[in-house]
C-alpha positions as CSV (number, residue, x, y, z in Angstrom):
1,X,20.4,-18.4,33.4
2,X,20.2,-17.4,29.8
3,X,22.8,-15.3,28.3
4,X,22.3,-11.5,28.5
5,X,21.8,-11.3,24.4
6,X,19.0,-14.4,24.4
7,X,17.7,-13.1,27.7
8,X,16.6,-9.5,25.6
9,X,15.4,-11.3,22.6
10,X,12.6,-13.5,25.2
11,X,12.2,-9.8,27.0
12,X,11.3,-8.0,23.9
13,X,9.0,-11.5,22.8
14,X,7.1,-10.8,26.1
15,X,6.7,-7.2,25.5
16,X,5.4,-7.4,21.7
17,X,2.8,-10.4,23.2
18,X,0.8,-8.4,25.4
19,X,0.3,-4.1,26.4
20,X,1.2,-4.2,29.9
21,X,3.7,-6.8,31.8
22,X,4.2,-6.3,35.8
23,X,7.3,-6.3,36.3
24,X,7.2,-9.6,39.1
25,X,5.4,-11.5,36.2
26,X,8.5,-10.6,34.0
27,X,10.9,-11.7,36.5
28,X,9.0,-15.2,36.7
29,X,8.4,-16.0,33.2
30,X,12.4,-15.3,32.5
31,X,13.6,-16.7,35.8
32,X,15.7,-13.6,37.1
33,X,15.1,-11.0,39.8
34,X,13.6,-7.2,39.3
35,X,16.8,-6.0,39.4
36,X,17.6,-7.9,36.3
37,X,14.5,-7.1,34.3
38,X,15.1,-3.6,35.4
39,X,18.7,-3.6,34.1
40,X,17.5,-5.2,30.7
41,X,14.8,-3.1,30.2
42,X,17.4,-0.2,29.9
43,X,19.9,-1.9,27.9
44,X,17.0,-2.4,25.3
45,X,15.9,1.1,25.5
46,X,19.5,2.0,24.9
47,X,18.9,0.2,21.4
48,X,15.9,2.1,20.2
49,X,13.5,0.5,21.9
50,X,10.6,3.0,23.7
51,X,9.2,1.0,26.9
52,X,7.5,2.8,29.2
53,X,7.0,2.3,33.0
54,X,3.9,2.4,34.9
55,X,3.6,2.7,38.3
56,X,0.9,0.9,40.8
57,X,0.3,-2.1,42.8
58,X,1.4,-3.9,39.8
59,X,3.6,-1.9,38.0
60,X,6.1,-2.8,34.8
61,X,6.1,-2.2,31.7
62,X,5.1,-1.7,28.5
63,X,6.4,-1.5,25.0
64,X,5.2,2.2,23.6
65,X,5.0,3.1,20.1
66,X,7.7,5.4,18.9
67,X,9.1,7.7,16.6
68,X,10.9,5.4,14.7
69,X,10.3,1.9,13.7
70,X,12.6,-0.4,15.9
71,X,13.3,-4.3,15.2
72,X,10.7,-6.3,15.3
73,X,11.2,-9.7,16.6
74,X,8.8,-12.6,14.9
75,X,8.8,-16.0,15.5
76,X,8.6,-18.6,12.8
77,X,5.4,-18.9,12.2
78,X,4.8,-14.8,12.0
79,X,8.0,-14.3,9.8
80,X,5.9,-16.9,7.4
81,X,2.7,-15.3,7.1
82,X,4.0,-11.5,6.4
83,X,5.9,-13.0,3.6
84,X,3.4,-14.8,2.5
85,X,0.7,-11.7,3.0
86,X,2.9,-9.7,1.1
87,X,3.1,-11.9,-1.9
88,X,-0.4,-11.4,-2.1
89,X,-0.6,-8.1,-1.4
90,X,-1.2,-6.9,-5.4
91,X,-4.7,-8.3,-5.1
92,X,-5.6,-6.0,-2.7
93,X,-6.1,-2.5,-4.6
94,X,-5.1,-0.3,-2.4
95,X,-2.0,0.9,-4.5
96,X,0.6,-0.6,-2.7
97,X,2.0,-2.9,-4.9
98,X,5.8,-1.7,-5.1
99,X,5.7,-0.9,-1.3
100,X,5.0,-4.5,-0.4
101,X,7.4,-6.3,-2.6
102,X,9.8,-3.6,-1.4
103,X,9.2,-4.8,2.1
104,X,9.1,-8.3,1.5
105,X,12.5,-7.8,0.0
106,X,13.3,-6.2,3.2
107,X,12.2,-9.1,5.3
108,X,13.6,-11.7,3.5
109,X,17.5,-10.0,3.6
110,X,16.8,-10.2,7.3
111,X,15.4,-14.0,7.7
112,X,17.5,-17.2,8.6
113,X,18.5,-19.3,6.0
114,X,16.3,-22.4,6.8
115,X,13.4,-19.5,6.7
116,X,14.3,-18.1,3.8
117,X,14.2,-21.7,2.0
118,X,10.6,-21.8,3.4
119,X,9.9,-18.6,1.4
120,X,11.6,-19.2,-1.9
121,X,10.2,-22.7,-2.3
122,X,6.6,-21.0,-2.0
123,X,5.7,-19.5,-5.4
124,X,2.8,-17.9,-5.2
125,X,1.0,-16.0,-8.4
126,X,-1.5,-13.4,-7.4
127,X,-4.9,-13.8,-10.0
128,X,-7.4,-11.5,-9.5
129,X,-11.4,-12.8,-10.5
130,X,-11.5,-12.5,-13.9
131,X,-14.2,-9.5,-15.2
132,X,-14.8,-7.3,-18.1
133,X,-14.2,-4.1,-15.8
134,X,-10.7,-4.4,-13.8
135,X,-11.3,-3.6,-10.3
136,X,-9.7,0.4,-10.2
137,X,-6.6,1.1,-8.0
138,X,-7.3,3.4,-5.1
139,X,-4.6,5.9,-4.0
140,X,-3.2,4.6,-0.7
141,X,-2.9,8.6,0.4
142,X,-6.9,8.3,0.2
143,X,-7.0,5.3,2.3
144,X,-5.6,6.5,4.7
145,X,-7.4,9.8,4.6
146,X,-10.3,7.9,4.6
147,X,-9.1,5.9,7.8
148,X,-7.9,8.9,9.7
149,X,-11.6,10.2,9.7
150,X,-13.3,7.0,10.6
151,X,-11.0,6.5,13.6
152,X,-11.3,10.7,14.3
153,X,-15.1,10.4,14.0
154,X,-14.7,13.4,11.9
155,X,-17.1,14.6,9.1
156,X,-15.2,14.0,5.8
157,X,-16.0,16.7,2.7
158,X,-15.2,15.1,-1.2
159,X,-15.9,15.2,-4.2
160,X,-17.0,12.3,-5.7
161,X,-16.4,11.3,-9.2
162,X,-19.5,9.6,-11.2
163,X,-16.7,7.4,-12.9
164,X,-13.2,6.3,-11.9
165,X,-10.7,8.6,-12.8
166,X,-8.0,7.1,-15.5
167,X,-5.2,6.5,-13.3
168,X,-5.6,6.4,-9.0
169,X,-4.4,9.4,-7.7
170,X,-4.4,11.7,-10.4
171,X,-5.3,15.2,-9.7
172,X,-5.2,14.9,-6.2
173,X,-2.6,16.5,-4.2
174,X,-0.5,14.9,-1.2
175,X,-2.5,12.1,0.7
176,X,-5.3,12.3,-1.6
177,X,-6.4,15.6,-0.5
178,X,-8.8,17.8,-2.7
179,X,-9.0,22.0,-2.1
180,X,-11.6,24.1,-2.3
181,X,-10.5,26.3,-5.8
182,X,-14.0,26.2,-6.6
183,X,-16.6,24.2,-8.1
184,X,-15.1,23.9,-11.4
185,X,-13.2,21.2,-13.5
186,X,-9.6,21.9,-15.8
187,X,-12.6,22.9,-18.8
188,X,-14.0,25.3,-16.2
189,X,-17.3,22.9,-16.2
190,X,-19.5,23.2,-13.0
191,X,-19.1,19.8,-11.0
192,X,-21.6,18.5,-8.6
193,X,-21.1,19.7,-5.0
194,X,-18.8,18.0,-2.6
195,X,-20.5,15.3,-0.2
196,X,-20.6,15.7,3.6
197,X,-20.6,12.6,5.2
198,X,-19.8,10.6,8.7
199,X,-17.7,7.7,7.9
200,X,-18.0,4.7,9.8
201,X,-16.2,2.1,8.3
202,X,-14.3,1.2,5.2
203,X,-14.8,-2.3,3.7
204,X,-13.4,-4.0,0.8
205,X,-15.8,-5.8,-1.4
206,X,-14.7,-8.1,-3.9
207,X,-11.6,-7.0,-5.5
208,X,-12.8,-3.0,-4.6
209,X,-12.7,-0.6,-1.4
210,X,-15.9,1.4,-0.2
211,X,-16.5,4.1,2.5
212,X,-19.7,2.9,4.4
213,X,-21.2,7.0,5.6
214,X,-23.9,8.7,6.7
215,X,-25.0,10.9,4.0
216,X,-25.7,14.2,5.7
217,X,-27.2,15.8,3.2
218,X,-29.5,13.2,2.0
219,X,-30.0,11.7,5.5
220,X,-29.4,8.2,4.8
221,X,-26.8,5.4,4.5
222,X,-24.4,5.3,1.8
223,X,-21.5,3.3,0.2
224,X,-19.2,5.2,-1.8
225,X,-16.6,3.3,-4.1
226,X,-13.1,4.8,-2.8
227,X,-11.3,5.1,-6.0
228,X,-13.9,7.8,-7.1
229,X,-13.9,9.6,-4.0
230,X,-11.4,13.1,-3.9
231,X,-11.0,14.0,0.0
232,X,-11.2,17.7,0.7
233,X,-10.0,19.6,4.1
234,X,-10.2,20.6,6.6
235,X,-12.5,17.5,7.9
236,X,-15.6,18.5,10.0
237,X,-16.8,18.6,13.5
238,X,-16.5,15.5,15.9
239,X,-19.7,13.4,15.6
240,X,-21.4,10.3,17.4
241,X,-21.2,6.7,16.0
242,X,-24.3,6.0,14.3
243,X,-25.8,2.0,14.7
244,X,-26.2,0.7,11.3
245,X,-30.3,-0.2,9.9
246,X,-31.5,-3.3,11.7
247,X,-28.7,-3.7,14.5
248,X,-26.8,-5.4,12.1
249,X,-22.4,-5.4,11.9
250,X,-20.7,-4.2,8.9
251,X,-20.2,-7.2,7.0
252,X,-23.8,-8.0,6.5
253,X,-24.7,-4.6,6.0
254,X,-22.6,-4.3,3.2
255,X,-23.8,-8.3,1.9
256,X,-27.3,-6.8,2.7
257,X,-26.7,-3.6,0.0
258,X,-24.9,-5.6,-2.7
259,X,-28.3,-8.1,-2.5
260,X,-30.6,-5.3,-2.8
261,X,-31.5,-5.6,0.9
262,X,-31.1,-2.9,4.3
263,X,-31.4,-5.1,6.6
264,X,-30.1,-8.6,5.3
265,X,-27.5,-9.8,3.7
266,X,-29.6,-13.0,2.2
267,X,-30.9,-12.0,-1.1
268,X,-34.7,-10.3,-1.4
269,X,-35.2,-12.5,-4.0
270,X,-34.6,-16.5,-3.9
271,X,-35.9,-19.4,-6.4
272,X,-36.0,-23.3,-7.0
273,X,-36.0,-24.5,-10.4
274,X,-35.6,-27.7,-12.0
275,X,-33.0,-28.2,-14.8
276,X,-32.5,-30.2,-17.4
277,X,-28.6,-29.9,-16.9
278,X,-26.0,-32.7,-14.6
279,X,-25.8,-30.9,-11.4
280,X,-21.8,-30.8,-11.7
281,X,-22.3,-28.5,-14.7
282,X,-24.6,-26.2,-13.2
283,X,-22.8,-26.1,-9.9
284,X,-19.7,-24.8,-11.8
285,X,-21.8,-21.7,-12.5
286,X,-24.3,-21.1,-9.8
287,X,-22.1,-19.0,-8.0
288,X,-23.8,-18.9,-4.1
289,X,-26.8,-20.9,-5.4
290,X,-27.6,-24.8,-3.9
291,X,-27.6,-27.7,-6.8
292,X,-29.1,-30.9,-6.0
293,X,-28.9,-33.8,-8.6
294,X,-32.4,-35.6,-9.1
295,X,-30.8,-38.0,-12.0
296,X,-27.8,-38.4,-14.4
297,X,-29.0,-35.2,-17.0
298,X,-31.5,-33.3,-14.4
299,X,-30.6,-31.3,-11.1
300,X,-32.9,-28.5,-8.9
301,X,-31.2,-25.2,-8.6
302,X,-31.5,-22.8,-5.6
303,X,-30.4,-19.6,-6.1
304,X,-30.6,-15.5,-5.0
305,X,-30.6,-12.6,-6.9
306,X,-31.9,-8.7,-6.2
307,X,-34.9,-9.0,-9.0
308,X,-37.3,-11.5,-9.9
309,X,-36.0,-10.4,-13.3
310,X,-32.5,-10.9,-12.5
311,X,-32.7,-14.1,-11.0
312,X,-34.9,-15.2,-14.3
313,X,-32.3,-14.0,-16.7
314,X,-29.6,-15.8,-14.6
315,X,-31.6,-19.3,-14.8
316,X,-32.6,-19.0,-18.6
317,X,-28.8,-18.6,-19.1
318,X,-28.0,-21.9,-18.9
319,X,-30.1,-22.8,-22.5
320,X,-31.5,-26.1,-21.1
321,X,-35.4,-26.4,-20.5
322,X,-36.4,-25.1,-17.1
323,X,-39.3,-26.5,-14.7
324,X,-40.3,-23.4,-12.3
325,X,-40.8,-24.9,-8.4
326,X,-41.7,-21.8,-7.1
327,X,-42.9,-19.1,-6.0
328,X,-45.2,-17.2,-8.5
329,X,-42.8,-14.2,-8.2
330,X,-40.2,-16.2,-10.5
331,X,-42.6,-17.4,-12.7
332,X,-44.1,-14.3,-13.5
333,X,-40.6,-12.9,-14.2
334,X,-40.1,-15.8,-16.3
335,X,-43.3,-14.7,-18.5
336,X,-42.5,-11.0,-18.6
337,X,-38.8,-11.7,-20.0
338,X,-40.3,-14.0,-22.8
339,X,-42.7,-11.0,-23.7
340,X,-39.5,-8.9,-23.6
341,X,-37.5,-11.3,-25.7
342,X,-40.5,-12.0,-28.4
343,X,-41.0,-8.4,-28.8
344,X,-37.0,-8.0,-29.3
345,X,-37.1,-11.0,-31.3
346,X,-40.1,-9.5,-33.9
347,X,-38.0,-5.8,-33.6
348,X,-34.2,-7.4,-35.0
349,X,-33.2,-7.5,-38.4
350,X,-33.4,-11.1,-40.3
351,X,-29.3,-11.7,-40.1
352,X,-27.8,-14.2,-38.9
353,X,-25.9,-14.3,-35.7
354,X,-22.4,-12.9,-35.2
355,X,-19.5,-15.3,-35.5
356,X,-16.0,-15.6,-34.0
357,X,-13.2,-16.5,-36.6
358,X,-13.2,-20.1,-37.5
359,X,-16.4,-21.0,-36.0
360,X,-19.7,-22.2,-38.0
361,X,-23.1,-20.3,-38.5
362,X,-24.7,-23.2,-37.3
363,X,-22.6,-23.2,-33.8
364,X,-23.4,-19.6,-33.1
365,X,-25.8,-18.8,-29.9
366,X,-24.8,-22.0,-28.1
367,X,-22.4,-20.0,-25.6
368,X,-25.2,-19.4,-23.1
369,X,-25.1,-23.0,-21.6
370,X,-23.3,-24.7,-18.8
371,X,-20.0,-24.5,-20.8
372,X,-19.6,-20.5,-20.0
373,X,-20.8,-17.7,-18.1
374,X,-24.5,-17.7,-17.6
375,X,-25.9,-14.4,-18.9
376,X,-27.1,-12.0,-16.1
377,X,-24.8,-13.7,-13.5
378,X,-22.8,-10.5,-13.3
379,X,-25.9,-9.3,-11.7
380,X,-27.2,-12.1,-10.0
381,X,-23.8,-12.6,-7.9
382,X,-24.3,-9.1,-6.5
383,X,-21.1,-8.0,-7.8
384,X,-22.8,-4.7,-9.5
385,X,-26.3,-5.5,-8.9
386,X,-25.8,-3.2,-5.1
387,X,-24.6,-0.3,-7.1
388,X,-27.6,1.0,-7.3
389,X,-27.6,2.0,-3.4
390,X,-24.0,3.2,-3.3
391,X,-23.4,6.9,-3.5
């Protein structure tokens, strides 16, 4: 039989695996009797721990949430992947930055040596997608706001900001939470009313965090970036779960908004082209799209995008000549941007191009090809191109 201090340790194991153990399954899985399990159970209670017993055919046990935050017991493995979660918790934006390399500090003071070795020899450096707009912070007081009413089914009242506010969390008061002083900013400026929603889920989206609601007032679906959003209370009435457009789960219907689609989360818009490019340098820039190489300096390019304008900007950034494969859609896009760029062509001043320091006239205009960013990709990857359906 195990000693009394390794037999709690495999106890408490058991208990955090599963929400209910009966007690004769207990006493099996350790080898020792009821009256052992019984007498074990209240030693570890003794230390902080809150099981609970239930009665019935099959009664036992079961390790309750309490008050206060007991030890936790992890194996290897787990001990391994909170460390390593937390190290990578500053890409999340959810404002918890200091809180998780508090804790991991906390976890580590607590590990065996051979796992803390395991820890320190993994370096790990956090780098967010690089963008012109850094993804904003969001005050973790309104996440969880947000999160108390989703799991309440409660309706949520805020006021929602038409841009980020400077720094997460400003102006708001404890947890996030708005009050009703009246429909007026610090300048005494009438601001928009607050929103009355039902929210169902919140999602995080490429770097940012979004409330997924039913819009009362306008009777529809809406996504509403977090950061922007000001909670207000008391929260609303009870309501019932509403089934998303189409049947579809979350995920895609989220996909589905950022593509300019309800009920998909394909793009409404998809094209084959022929380039006159390698296909390794027009893979390294085609994002979602499919590139499949036809020759040493030629591949044909499958990609998405939520306009037939879009996608056509997104193709005619990679300066090479294009051969459109279909359909007519993209080749009428194609013809209504080269009116658009004529006419912008005929409307510009005769000077010549902007120049970085150091760099030739003559080697001006040649950034649009496979060597950096496509123009129009921003929009064609979906990463602001769904914006138009949120809020």
């Amino acid at each position: 039989m195990q000693k009394t201090s390794a037999r709690l340790l495999s106890l408490l194991s058991l208990l955090q695996a599963r929400r209910d153990w009966p007690g004769a399954l207990l006493a099996e899985r350790l080898d020792i009797s009821p009256r052992t399990v019984r007498r074990d159970v209240d030693r570890l209670r003794e230390l902080g721990y809150p099981i609970v017993a239930f009665k019935g055919p099959d009664g036992g046990y079961r390790l309750d949430a309490g008050t206060e935050l007991p030890p936790l017991l992890f194996d290897d493995e787990q001990a391994v992947a909170l460390a390593v979660a937390l190290r990578i918790a500053t890409t999340t934006g959810a404002g918890i930055e200091e809180a998780a390399a508090r804790a991991l500090t906390t976890v580590r003071q607590v590990m065996p040596a051979r796992l803390r070795r395991r820890i320190d020899t993994f370096e790990v450096t956090a780098v967010a997608r690089p963008t012109t707009r850094p993804n904003p912070q969001v005050d973790s007081g309104v996440l969880m706001t947000l999160g108390a009413a989703v799991h309440a089914r409660e309706v949520l009242r805020f006021d929602y900001a038409l841009t980020s506010p400077p720094e997460a969390g400003a102006g708001k008061g404890k947890g996030g939470r708005g009050s009703d002083n009246g429909n007026r900013n610090d300048e005494g400026c009438a601001l928009p009313p607050p929103r009355r929603v039902q929210p169902h889920h919140i999602v995080t989206w490429s770097g940012r965090w979004y409330l997924v609601a039913w819009d009362l007032d306008r009777e529809d679906w809406r996504t509403f970036r977090a950061d922007r959003i000001t909670p207000r209370t008391p929260t609303g009435p009870r309501f019932t779960p509403r089934e998303l457009p189409g049947g579809v789960d979350v995920s895609a219907f989220v996909a589905g908004r950022f593509h300019g689609s309800d009920n998909s989360d394909d793009w409404p818009c998809r094209g084959e082209v022929i380039l006159d490019l390698p296909a390794a340098d027009v893979s390294r820039y085609s994002r979602d799209g499919l590139v499949e190489e036809l020759g040493p300096d030629r591949c044909r390019l499958f990609l998405g995008s939520w306009s037939w304008p879009g996608l056509a900007a997104t193709i005619g950034g990679f300066d090479a000549d294009i051969e459109v494969v279909g359909p007519a859609e993209l080749r009428d896009a194609f013809a209504h941007l080269a009116r658009r760029y004529a006419k912008a062509a005929t409307n510009t001043p005769a000077t010549p191009p902007p120049t970085r320091a150091g760099e030739r006239p003559d080697a001006a205009g040649s950034e649009a090809g496979p060597g950096s960013e496509a123009p129009g990709s921003e929009a064609g990857s979906g990463q602001d191109a769904g914006h138009r359906h949120l809020g």
